[in-house]
N, C-alpha and C positions, 0 to 999 in steps of 0.2 A: 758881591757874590753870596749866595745864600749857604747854609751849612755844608760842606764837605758830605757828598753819600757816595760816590766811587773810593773802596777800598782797594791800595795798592798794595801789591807784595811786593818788598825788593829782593830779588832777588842776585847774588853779589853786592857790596857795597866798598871794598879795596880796589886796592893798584890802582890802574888806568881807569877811570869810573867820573864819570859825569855825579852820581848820585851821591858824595857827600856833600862834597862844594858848589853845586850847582842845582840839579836836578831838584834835590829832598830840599832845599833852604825856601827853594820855589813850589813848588808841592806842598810844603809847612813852613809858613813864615814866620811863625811864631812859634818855633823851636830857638836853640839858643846861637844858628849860624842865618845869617848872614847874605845875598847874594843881588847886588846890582840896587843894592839899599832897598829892598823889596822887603814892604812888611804888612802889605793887605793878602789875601786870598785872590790867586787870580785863576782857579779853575774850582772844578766840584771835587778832586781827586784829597783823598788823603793818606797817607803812609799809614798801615796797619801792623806789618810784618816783616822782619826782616832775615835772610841767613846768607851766610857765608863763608867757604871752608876754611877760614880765620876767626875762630872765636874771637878774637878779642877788635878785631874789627867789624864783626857785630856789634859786641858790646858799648863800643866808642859810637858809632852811629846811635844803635838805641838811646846813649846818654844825652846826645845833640839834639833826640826826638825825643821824647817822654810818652806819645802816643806809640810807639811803635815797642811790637813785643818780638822779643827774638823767639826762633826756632831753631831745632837741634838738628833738623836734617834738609834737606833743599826740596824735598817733597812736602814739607813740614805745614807750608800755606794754604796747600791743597783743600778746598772746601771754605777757607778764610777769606778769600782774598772776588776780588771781580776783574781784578788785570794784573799783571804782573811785567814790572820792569828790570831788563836783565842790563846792569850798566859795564859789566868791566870787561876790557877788551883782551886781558889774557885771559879771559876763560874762552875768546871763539870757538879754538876748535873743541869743547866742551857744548857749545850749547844745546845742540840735541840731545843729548842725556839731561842737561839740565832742563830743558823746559818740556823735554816728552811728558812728562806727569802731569801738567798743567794742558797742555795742550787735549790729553786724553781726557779731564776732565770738561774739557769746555771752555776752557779758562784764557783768554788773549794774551798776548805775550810781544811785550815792546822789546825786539834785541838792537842792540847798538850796533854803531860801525867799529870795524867791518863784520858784515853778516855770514862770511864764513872765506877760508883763506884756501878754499878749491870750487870747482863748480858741481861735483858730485857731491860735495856739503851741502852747498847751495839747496839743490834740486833734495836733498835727504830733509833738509828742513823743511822746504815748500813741501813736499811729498807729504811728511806728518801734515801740517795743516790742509791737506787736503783732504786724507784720509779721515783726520776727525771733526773736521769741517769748520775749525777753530781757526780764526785769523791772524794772521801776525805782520808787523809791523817792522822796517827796520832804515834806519836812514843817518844824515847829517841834518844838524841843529840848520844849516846853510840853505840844504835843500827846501826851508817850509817856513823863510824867512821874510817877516811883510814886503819886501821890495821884490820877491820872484816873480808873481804874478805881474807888476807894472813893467821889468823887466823883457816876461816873453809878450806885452804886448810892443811893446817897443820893439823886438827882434821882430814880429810879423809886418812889424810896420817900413822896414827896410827893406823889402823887395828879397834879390838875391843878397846871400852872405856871404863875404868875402872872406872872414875867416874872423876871430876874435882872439882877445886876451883876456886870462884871466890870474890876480894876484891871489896867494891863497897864504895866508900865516901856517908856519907848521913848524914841530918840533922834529919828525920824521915821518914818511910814507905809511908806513901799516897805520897810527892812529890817528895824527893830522893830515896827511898830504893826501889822504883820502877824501878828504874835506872839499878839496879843491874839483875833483877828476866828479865827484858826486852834483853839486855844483853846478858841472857841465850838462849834465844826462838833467838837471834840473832845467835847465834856459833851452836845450836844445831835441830833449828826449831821446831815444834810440835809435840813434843815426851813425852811431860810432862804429867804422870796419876796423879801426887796430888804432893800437898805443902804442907810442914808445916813451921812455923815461930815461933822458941823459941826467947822470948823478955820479958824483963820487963816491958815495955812501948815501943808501936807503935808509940810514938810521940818522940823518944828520940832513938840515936842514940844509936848501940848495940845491936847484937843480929845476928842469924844465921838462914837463910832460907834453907829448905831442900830441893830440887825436885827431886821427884822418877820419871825416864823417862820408860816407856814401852821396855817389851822385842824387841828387835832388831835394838834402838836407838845405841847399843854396846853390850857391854857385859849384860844378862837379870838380870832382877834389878839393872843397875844402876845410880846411885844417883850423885848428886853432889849438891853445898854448895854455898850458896850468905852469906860474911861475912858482915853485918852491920859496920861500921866504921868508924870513923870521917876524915879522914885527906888524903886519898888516890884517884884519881879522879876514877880507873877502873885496874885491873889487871884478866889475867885468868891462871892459872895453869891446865892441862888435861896430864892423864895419859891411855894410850894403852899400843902398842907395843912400847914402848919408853914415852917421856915425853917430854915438853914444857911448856913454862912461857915466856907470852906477859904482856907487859905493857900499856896502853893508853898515849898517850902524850897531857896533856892537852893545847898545844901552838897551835897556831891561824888557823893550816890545821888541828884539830882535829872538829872544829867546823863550818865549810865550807860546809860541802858536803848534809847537812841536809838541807839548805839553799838554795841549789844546787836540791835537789830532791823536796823542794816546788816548786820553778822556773820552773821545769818539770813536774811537776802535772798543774802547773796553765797551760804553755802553749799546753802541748799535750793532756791533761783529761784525764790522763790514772794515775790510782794510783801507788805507787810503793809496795802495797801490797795488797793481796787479805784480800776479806770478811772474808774467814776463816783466816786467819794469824793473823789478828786485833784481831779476837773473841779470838783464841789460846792464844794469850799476854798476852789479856787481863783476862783470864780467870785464867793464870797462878798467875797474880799480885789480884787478889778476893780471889781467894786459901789460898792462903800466908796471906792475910787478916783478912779471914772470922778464918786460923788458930791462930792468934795471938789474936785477940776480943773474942773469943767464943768458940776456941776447947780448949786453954789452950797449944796450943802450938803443938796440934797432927794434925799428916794432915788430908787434906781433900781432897777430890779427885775433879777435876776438871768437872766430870762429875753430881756432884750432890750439886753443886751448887746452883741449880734452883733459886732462885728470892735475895736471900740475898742481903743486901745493906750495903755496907762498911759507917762508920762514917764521917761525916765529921770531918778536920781538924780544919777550922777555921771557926766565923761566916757566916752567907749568907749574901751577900751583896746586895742581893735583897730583898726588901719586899715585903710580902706577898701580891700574886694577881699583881705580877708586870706584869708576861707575861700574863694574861689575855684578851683575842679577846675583 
């Protein structure tokens, strides 16, 4: 790969974040971490900036990158930077304050999963990128993983679907078990009428997602299955005219190409997914949600959803009145 010229802001780099141990070690391999024994260049991107309303896990990231300069405020990249990735999953319902700046400036913006824990977030985020014509980005490492594409050709290759399985490793629902339901809307697109999610605890691994897809996604009514599970990174099982079982490979090209599609958003502004495909996802992952909190484990249709707001995980790490004009 030739010199790094996309500069990345990070923006978050704690808690639940792909970007210390993963993301940044791959982005800069020749910092002092680490990640699937990766130690060439494998995109043009490279970390410039970073903030966090944790000083001092700023600081710790900046020490692990030697390139990367902190800033004192979350606007702070504004002007600095050509893309910006927002890694940490208790900031979701934060993101729109956090990336409005960047967005008004022009500036792309890769948010993690999940991309927001109601669908009038949802549609507030879309809404800014629309408004200032800045694109943004948001998904699972899962969804953009070299085996999808040989995947949905193999699914077109079976006729009708009878319905499939899918294994999905997860710690709990809101940060991993989304992993799995993302996945789906990955092999199968926007076919999903409702979710349900039998579990004993959404925080705790175990348990079985349902999704009923609409007449003509296959065969009419059918279903298929996200398993909750500790120890498996991704597998899919689908049955038609025949049958097939892929695995996910979690070694170092399975986590590349997500990397690969921010590097393409920052430089061309062009997203690799539409407004509705985001909403679809992410509707599907509220579904599943709003069934495991509150139906008791019966589904809910993706359509009547309207304003519900999934629980947070973990504390808020902003105090109250932080993003305040």
């Amino acid at each position: 790969m030739p010199e790094a010229q996309v500069r990345v802001g990070v923006l978050t780099c704690g808690r639940v974040n792909h970007m210390p141990a993963v993301w940044g070690p791959l982005i800069d391999p020749d910092g002092a971490r680490r990640f699937c024994g990766c130690t060439e260049r494998q995109t043009d991107m490279t970390m410039t900036h970073v903030w966090d309303p944790e000083p001092a896990a700023a600081a710790e990231f900046a020490a692990a990158f030697p390139r990367v300069r902190i800033v004192e405020h979350y606007a702070g990249m504004v002007g600095k930077v050509d893309g910006v990735i927002v890694g940490d999953h208790d900031s979701c319902p934060h993101f729109y304050d956090l990336v409005r700046p960047y967005l008004q400036a022009g500036i792309p913006v890769f948010l993690n999963r999940p991309f927001a824990l109601s669908l009038p977030d949802a549609r507030r985020l879309l809404n800014l990128s629309a408004t200032t014509g800045t694109p943004i980005m948001t998904g699972s490492t899962l969804e953009f993983a070299p085996e999808i594409e040989g995947i949905r050709q193999q699914i077109a290759g079976l006729g009708q679907i009878e319905g499939y399985a899918i294994a999905n490793g997860t710690s709990d629902y809101s940060t991993h078990g989304i992993h799995g339901v993302l996945l789906a809307h990955a092999c199968f697109g926007g076919t999903a009428r409702s979710v349900a999610y039998g579990t004993r605890d959404w925080r705790l691994p175990g348990g079985v997602v349902t999704i009923e897809h609409e007449p003509g996604a296959g065969a009419a009514g059918m279903f298929g299955s996200v398993h909750q599970i500790t120890d498996a990174l991704g597998s899919i099982r689908v049955w038609g005219q025949g049958s097939f079982e892929r695995s996910l490979d979690g070694s170092l090209p399975f986590w590349i190409p997500i990397l690969r599609q921010m590097q393409q958003m920052f430089e061309s502004r062009q997203a690799p997914q539409t407004d509705e495909q985001i909403l679809q996802k992410t509707a599907m992952f509220l579904a599943g949600f709003q069934s495991a909190v509150d139906a008791g484990g019966a589904p809910v249709r993706l359509d009547e959803l309207d304003d519900w707001r999934a629980p947070r995980l973990n504390a808020n790490p902003y105090p109250a009145g932080y993003f305040e004009d």
